[in-house]
N, C-alpha and C positions, 0 to 999 in steps of 0.2 A: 367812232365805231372801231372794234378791233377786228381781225383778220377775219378771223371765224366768220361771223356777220357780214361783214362786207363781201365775202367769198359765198355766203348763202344767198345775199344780193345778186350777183352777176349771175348766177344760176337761174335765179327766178328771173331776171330779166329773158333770159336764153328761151325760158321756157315758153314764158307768156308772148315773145315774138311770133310762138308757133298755133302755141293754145287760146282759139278766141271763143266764145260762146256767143248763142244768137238765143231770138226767144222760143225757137222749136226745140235748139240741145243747148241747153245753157253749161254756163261752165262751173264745176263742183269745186271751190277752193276751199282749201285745209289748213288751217293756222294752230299752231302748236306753242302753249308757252308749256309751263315746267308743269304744270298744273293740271290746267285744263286741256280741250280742245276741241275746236270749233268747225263748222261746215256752213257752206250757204250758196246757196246757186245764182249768177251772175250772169245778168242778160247782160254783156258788153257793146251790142249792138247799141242800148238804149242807157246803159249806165246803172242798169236797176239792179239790185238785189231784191230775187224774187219770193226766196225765201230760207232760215236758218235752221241751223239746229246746233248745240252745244254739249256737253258732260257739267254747265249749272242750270239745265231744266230738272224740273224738280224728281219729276219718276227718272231720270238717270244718276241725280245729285244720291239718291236716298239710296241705292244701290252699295251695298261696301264691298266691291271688286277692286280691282286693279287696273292701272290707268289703261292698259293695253282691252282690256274687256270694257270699259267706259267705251273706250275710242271704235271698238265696233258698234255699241248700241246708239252710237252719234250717227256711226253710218246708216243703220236701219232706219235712226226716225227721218232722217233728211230722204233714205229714200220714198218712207211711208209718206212727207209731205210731197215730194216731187208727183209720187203715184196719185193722189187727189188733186193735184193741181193738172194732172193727164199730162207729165212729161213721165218718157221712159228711157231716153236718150242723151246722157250729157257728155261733157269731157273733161276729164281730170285733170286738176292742174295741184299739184303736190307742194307746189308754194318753194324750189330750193331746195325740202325738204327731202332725205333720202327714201325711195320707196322698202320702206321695212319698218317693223315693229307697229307703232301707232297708228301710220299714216298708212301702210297696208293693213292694221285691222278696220277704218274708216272705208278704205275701198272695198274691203271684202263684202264688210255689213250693209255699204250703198248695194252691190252685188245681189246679195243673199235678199235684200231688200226688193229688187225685182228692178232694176235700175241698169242700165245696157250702157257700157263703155271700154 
């Protein structure tokens, strides 16, 4: 592992010592490669991932925006699923990852989604 990573490592561990989710507010974790990127809500209480959402579903994939406009419509459908599954409360866990650009357009659109954090 080189620095970079390894130093995005200790972050996320810092994090996730503080950010846990249960199955009333699960926890919304964000993974970002160069590409893509991903959402899914994590009942840590029980180990489950409840449920996902990504920018290679198909009515996001078919879109030709820009990764930063992807990375909100990931936010909205993860909200849309959370809101039929009747959660409306989770907590964000950013993954390391710095809050800006992608991974605040994912928070916004969970947000704008109807999704309280």
């Amino acid at each position: 592992m080189n620095n970079k990573s390894q130093a995005r490592q200790k972050i996320r561990y810092r994090i996730r010592k503080k950010v846990s989710g249960t199955s009333s507010v699960p926890r919304l974790s964000v993974f970002r490669s160069n590409v893509e990127i991903y959402a899914q809500l994590i009942d840590d209480a029980t180990g489950v991932t409840i449920t996902g959402a990504s920018s290679l579903q198909k009515d996001i994939s078919a879109q030709k925006v820009a990764k930063t406009a992807k990375s909100k419509m990931v936010g909205e459908a993860i909200a849309r699923k959370a809101i039929e599954l009747g959660i409306e409360k989770v907590v964000f866990d950013r993954s390391g990852y710095i809050y800006h650009g992608r991974i605040k357009a994912v928070a916004e659109g969970a947000r704008e989604g109807g999704l309280k954090f």
